[in-house]
C-alpha positions as CSV (number, residue, x, y, z in Angstrom):
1,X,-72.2,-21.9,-60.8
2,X,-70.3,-25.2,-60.2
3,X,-70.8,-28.4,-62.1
4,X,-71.6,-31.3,-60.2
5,X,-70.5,-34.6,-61.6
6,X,-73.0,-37.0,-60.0
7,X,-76.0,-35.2,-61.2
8,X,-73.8,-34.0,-64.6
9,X,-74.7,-30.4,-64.8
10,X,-73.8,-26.6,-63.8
11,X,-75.9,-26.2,-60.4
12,X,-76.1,-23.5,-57.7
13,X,-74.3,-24.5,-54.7
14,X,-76.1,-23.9,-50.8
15,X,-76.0,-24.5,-47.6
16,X,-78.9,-26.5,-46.2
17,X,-79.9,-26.8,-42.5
18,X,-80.5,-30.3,-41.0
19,X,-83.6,-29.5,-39.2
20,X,-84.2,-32.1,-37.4
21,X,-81.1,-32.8,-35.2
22,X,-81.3,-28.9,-34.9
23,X,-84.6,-28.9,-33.1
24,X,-83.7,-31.7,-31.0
25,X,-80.3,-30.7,-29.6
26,X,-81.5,-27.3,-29.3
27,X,-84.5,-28.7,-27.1
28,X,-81.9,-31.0,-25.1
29,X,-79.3,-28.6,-24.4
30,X,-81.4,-25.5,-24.2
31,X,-81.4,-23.3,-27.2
32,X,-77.4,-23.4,-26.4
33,X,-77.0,-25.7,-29.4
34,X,-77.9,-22.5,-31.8
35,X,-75.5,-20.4,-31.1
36,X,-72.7,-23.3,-31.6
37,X,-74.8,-23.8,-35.1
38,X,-74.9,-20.6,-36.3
39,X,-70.8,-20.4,-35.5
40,X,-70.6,-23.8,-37.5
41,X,-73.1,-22.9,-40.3
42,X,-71.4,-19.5,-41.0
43,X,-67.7,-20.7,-41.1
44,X,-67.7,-24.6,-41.5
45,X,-69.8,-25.5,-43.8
46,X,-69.2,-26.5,-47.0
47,X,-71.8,-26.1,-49.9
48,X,-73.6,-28.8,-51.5
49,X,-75.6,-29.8,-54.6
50,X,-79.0,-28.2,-54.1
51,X,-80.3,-31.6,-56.1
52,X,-77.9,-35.1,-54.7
53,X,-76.3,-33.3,-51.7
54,X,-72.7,-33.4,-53.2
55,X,-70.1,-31.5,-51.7
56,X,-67.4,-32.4,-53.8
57,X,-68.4,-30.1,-57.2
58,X,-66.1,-29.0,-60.0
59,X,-65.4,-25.3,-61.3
60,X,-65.9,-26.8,-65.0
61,X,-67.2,-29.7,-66.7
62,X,-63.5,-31.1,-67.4
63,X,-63.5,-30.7,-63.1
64,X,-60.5,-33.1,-62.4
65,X,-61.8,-35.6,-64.9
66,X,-58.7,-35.5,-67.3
67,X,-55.9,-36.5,-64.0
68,X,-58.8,-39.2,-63.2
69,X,-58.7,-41.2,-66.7
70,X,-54.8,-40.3,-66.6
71,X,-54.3,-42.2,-63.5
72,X,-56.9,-44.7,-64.1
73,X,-55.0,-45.4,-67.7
74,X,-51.5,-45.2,-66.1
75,X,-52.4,-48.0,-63.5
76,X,-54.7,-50.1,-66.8
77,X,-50.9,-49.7,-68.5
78,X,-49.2,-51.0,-65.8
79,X,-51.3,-54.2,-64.9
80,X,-50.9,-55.4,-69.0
81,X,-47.7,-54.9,-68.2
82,X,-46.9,-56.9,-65.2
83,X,-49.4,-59.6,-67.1
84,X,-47.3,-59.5,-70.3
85,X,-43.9,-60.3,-68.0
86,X,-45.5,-62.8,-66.0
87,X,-46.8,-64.9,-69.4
88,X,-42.9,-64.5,-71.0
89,X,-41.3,-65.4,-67.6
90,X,-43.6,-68.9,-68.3
């Protein structure tokens, strides 16, 4: 289980097949286009939310969420900062 943060709960990650494009390339090139799928399917790609389609999914809840706010109040620190000089400079 992996918890996706867009949907904000522990989900199930698969692998879905995008039908459509499947059928047609398989019809234009020949059925060649399925073997070249299956190859890409099996090693390349990624899992997704079975509910929004997000690939990028956290082992936990706290995911990367505590570096995120860290960074996000680093660069909130740094703007007062800059805004405090600029009003003593004046």
């Amino acid at each position: 289980m992996k918890y996706c943060p867009y949907c904000n709960r522990m989900v199930k990650p698969t692998k879905k097949v995008a039908w459509i494009p499947f059928i047609v390339l398989c019809l234009l090139t020949g059925f060649m286009w399925a073997f070249i799928y299956a190859i890409y399917y099996a090693f390349f790609k990624s899992k997704q939310c079975p509910i929004c389609g997000a690939y990028k999914l956290w082992d936990s809840p706290e995911g990367n969420e505590p570096s995120l706010n860290k960074k996000i109040t680093n660069a909130s620190v740094d703007l007062v900062k800059k805004g405090i000089n600029k009003i003593n400079k004046d």
